[in-house]
N, C-alpha and C positions, 0 to 999 in steps of 0.2 A: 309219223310223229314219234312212234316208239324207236325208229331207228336213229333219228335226233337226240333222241333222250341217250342211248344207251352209247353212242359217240361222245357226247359231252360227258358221261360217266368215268368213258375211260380216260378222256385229257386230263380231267380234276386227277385221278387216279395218277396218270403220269407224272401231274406236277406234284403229288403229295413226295413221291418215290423220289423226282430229283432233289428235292428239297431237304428231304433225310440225310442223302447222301451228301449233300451240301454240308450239311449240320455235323457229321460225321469229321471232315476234314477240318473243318475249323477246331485252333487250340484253345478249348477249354482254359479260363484258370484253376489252379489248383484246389484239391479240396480240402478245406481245414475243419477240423473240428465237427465232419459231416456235412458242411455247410459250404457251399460257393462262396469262394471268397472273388468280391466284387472291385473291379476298379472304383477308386473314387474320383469323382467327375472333378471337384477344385484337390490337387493335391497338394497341400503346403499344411506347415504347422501351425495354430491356430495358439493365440497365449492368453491366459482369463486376464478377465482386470483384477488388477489390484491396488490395494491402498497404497499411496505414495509410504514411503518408510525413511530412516535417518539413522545414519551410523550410532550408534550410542558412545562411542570413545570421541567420534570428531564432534559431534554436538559438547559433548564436557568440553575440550579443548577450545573450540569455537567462543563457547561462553566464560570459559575464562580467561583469555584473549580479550576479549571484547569488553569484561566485568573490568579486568585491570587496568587496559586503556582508556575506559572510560574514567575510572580513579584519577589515574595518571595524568590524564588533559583537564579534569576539574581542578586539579593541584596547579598544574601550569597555569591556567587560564586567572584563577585565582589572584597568582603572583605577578603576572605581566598586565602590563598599563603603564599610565605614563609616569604614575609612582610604583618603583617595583621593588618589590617586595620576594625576598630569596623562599623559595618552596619549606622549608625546614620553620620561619615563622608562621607562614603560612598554615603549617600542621598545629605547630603550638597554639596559635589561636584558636584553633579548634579543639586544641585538648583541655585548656583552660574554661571555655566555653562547656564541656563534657565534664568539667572536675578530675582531668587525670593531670598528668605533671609529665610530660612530652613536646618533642619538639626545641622549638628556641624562643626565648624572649623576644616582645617586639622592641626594635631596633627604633620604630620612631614613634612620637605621640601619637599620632591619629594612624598608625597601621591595624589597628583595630575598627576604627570607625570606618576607614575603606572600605577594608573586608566586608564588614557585617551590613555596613548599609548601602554600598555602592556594587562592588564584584558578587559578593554571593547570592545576591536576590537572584542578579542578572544570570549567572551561569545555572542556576536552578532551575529558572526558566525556560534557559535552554535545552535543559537535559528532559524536562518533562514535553516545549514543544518537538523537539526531534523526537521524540520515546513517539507521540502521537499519529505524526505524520508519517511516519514508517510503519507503524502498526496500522494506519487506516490506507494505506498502500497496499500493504500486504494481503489485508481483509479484501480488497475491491480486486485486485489482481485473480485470488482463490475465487471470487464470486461470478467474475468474468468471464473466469476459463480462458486470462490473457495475461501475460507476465508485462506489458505494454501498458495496463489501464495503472491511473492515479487514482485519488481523492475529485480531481478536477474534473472528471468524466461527469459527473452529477450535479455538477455545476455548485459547489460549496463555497467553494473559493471565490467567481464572480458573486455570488449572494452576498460572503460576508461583504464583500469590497463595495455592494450598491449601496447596505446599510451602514456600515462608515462612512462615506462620501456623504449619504444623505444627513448622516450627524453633522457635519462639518459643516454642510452648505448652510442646511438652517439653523444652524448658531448654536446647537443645542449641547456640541463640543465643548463649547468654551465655558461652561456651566459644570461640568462635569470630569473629570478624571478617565471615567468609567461610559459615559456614553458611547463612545467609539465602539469599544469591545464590546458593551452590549448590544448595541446595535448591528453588530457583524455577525455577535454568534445569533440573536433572532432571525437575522432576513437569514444567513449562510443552512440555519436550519429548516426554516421553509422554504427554502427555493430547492434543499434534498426533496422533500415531501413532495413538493409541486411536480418535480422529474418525475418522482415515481407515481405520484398518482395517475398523471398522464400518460404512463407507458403501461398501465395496466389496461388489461382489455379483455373481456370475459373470464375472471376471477385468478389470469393469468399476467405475466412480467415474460413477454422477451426479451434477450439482452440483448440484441440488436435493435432493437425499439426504444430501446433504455438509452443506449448510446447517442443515438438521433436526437432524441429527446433533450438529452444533456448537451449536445451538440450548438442547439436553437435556443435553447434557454439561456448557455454562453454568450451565445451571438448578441441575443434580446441583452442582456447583463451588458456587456461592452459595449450598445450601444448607447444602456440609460445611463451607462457613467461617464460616457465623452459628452453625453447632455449635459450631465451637473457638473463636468468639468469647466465645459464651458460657459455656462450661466454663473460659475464661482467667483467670487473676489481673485485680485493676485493671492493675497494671505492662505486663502482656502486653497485655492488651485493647487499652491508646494504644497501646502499638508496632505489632498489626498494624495498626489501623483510621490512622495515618499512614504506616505502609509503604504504604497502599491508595489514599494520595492522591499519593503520588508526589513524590519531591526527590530530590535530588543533594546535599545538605548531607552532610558528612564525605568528601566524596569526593576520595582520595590517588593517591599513583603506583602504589601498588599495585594498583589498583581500575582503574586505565588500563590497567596490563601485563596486565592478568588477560583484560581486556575487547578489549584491542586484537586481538589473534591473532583470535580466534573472529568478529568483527565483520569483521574486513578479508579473511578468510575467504570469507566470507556474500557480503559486500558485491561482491566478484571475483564469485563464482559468478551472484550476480545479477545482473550486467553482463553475464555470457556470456550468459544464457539471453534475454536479453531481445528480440533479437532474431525466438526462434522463439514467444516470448508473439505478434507480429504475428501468428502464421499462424493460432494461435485463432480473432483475430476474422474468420477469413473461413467457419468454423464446423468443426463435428470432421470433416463427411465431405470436405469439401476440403484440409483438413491432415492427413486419411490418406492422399488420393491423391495429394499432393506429399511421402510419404515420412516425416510424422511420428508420431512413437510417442509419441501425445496421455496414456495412461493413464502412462509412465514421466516425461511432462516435466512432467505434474500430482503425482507424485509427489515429483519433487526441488523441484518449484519450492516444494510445502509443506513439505521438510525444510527449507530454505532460510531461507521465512517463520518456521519453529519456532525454528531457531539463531537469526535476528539479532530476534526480537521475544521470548522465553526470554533473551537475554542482555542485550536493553536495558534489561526488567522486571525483571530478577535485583538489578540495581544501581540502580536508578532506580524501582523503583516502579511501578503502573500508572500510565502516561501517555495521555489519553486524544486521539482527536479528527487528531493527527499524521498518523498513517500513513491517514488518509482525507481530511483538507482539502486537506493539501500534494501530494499526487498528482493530485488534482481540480482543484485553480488551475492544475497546470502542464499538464492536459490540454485546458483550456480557453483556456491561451495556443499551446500549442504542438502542438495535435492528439494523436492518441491513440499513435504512432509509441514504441512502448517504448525504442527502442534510444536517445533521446532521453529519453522521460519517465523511464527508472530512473534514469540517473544525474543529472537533474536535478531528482528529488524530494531523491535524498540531500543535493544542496545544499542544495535549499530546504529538506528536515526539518529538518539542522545549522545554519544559520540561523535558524530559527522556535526552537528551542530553547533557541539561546544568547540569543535575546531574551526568550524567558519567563521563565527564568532568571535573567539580571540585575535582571527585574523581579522576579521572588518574592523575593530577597535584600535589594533597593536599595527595595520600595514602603514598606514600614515602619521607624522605626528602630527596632534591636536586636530586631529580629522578622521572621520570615523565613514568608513566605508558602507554602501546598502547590503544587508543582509543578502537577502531575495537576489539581489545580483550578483554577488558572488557563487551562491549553489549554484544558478543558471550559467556562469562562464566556466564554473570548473565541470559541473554534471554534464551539459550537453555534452563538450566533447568527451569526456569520460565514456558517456555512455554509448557514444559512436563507438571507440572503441570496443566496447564490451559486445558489441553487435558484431562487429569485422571479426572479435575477433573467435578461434577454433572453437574456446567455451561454448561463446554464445552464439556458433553457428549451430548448435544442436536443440534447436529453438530453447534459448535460454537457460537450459534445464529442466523447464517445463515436463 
């Protein structure tokens, strides 16, 4: 037994000695610092997140770009129709209107009455509903964490469209001026609410829950309205199925006062927030531990979306294509930086508007083209290309 023991003593002993000398051969790494300096197991360079940023010289540029042409198409827009009116009266009416002494005389009796009562309600309208639908583009987009989501993800757009339709069937239209639009922006705003109360689920909002949600609730929306389309009068049937393509035709001062509050409203609140849309994109668990409260600012940023894309559909129709190209050109020129892209879609939506516009009224004579239709034939493709093309192979600029 002892001579077992004291053989297995020497073998351990042998293996300790080859093992040294094992050790021995092998190349050490270098010593730094006193210290073993260690390979590291993933080697590559690692980059923190950061907040998205925005040139400061191309945003001035960008906005004044955008400030001008917007000027410049309100001035056109103004003067063309099928009374046309040269841009230089145009200005004088307006300086006369202001008490200054600019411009040119009107040229015909009622070039005043036009302007004030017929063109300028209209193109104000326009500039406020584009300002909206681009800004609640942009908002949904930063809230996403998808440069691909609208307004329509949450289903605003079919809500207002069930509660217009439902004005119309039951006669309730023809009473009112204003039922339409009311009716589109209530149901437009509770059918937001309805999306998201549904996608909430233990005190939290996934956005792929969100999107499903808004998906069915679409579906449900398009189906109750081929119901009431079809239970409709002929008379009712055009009216909804061209409320559904969207214009701005009859649009007065009253329809600006109504619109204006709730839009410049929307429009403030989403300039506030836009700044903490940045801290999204660095993802939800790095914007809890800088202190934000991701489920409350998803929350307003959709009441937000509801009021300004509800109140531009109320009056306007569904508008398609806006509140998702105009946000995507300007992130593609100016990075993904919100506190920048929100208020420079609203320019650019009020721009894009008031030129689709001019053109639905001015492409035919005495026939006036669908709004909504014309974004949707010049956007889609537009935005195929923006997809093909190098820009927005770099996921959008995202």
């Amino acid at each position: 037994m002892i001579e077992r023991t004291d053989a297995r003593e020497d073998t351990d002993a042998r293996e300790d000695t080859d093992a040294r000398e094992e050790l021995d051969t092998v190349d050490l790494p270098e010593v730094a610092t006193g210290s073993l300096a260690l390979p590291r197991v993933l080697d590559y360079e690692t980059e923190r997140a950061k907040l998205p940023t925005s040139n400061a010289r191309r945003a001035t540029v960008l906005f004044i770009v955008l400030g001008a042409g917007l000027v410049v198409a309100t001035l056109i827009a103004a003067a063309l129709g099928q009374m046309q009116i040269p841009v230089v009266e145009v200005i004088g009416s307006l300086c006369r209107r202001a008490g200054l002494s600019c411009g040119a005389d009107a040229s015909h009796v009622n070039t005043d009455a036009v302007l004030w009562e017929v063109r300028f309600p209209r193109v104000v309208l326009a500039v406020l509903v584009g300002a909206a639908l681009a800004s609640a583009g942009a908002i949904m987009q930063g809230v996403f964490g998808n440069p691909l989501a609208d307004p329509g993800v949450v289903g605003v757009s079919s809500g207002a469209a069930i509660g217009a339709s439902l004005m119309i069937v039951t006669g309730l239209a023809a009473g009112s001026t204003f039922a339409i639009p009311l009716g589109a922006f209530v149901t437009g705003v509770i059918t937001a609410l309805v999306v998201y109360s549904i996608s909430r689920s233990r005190g939290r909002t996934q956005v792929i829950t969100l999107i499903l949600v808004g998906v069915a609730v679409n579906a449900f929306a398009g189906a109750a309205l081929a119901l009431m389309t079809f239970s409709a009068t002929t008379n009712q049937r055009e009216q909804i199925v061209f409320w559904q393509m969207g214009s701005l035709a009859g649009a007065l001062w009253d329809s600006v006062v109504t619109v204006l509050p709730l839009l410049a409203v929307g429009l403030v609140l989403a300039f506030g927030i836009a700044g903490k849309l940045d801290l999204l994109s660095l993802g939800d668990d790095a914007a809890r531990h800088l202190g934000l409260n991701i489920e409350r600012l998803r929350i307003f940023a959709i009441i937000i979306v509801a009021v300004l894309t509800a109140t531009a559909v109320a009056f306007a129709g569904i508008i398609g294509f806006v509140g998702l190209v105009v946000p995507h050109v300007i992130r593609m020129v100016m990075g993904p930086g919100h506190k920048v892209l929100v208020p420079a879609s609203a320019l650019g939506g009020a721009l894009l508007l008031v030129v689709a516009d001019t053109f639905a009224r001015t492409a035919l004579p005495y026939a006036e083209l669908p709004l909504g239709m014309i974004t949707a034939l010049v956007g889609g493709p537009f935005f195929f290309y923006l997809i093909k093309s190098s820009s927005a192979s770099r996921n959008g600029g995202w």
